[in-house]
N, C-alpha and C positions, 0 to 999 in steps of 0.2 A: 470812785466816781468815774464815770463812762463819761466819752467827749461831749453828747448831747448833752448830758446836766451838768458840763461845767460851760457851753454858749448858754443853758436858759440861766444861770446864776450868774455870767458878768455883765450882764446889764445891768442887775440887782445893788452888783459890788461896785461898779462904776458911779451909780448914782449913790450911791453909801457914800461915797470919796468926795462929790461934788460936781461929777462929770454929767455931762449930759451927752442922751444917747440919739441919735438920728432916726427919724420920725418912721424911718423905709426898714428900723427892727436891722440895718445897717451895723456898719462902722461907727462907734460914738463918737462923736464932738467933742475934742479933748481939750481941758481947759491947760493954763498954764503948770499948775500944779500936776497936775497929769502927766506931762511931758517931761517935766522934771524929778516924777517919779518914775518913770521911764528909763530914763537915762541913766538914772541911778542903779535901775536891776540889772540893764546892761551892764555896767560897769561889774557890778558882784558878779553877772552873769558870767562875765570873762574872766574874769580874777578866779572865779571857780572852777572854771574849764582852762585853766592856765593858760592860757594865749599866752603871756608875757611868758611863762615859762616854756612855751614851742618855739617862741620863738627866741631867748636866750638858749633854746638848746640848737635850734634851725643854727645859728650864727654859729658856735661853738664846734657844731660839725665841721663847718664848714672851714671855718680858722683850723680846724687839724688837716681837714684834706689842704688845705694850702700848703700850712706847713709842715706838710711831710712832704708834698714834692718838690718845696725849696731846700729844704733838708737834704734830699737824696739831689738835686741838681749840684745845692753846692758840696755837697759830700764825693761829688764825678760817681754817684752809682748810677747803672742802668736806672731807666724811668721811663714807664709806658706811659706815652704820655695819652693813652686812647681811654686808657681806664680811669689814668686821674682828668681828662677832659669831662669822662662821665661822671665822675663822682662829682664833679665843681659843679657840673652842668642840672646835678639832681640836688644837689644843695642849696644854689639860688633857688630852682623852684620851692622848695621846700623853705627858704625862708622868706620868698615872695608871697606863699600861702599866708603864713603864720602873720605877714605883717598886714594881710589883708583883713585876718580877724581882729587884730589889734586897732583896726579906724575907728575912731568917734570913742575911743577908751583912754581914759588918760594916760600919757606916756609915760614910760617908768624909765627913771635915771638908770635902773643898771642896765639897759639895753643901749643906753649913747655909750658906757664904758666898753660894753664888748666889741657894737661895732666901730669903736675907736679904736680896739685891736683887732677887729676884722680888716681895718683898712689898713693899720699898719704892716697887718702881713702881707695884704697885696700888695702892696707897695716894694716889698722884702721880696717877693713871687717875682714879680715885672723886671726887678730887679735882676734877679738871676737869670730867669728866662731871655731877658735881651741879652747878656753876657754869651748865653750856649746859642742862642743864634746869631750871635755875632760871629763866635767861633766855628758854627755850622756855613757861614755866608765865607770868612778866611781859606777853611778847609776848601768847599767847592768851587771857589776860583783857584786853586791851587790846582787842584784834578785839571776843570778846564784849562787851565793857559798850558798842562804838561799836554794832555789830548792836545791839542792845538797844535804842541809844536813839534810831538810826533808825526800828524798827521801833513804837517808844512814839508815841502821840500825845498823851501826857500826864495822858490820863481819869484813871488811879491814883495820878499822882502827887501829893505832898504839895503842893508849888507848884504842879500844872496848868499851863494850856501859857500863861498870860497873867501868871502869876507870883502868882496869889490866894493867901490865907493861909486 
């Protein structure tokens, strides 16, 4: 069946249901029942097209790229952090899509468990990442205050370079 003869047959099937159609051969006037039949194909319609499933997988990526670069943070191995920015960065989008298909579908419990350990691992992330910038922020006031006092000859200092009071 070709798209014209499925617009001249749901006027047909709409009023079959109880619906009524708008007088301009329009959009039909949809009763209550209608709209709750609606909602309901929605529903299979996403369940079918696994939304809940993109986005249980959207999360689950994403909780790996975390934790692997909290992994290798606290493990002291190198860590780009340009490529895991990227990957975090294509992973929200990616489960900002998935959860945008999931509105107005009923929500599915196993999605609060994952991202209750989506957030656990951030949490675990934030965690390490302030430690090695801590330890990055130690390190470069170290450099500085040595530069510093290489570069001093003493003239402003309190003690002077002979040790005067």
């Amino acid at each position: 069946m070709n798209r014209n003869e499925e617009q001249k047959e749901a006027p047909e099937i709409l009023e079959a249901q109880g619906t009524t159609v708008s007088e301009g051969g329009g959009l039909p006037a949809l009763s209550q029942q209608a709209l709750t039949a609606l909602t309901d194909a929605q529903n299979i319609a996403a369940q079918w097209l696994g939304t809940n499933s993109n986005t249980l997988n959207a999360i689950e990526r994403l909780t790996a790229t975390i934790d692997e670069e909290t992994d290798k943070l606290e493990g002291r191995m190198q860590v780009d952090f340009d490529s895991f920015s990227e990957r975090k960065n294509r992973g929200l989008l990616e489960l900002t899509r998935a959860m945008r298909l999931t509105q107005g579908v009923e929500f599915d419990s196993r999605v609060v468990a994952h991202l209750t350990r989506l957030r656990a691992s951030l949490v675990r992330n934030q965690a390490a990442l302030q430690m090695h910038l801590d330890a990055v922020r130690e390190v470069s006031a170290i450099i500085a205050r040595s530069i510093q006092e290489v570069e001093s000859d003493g003239t402003y200092s309190l003690m002077g370079q002979a040790g005067c009071k």
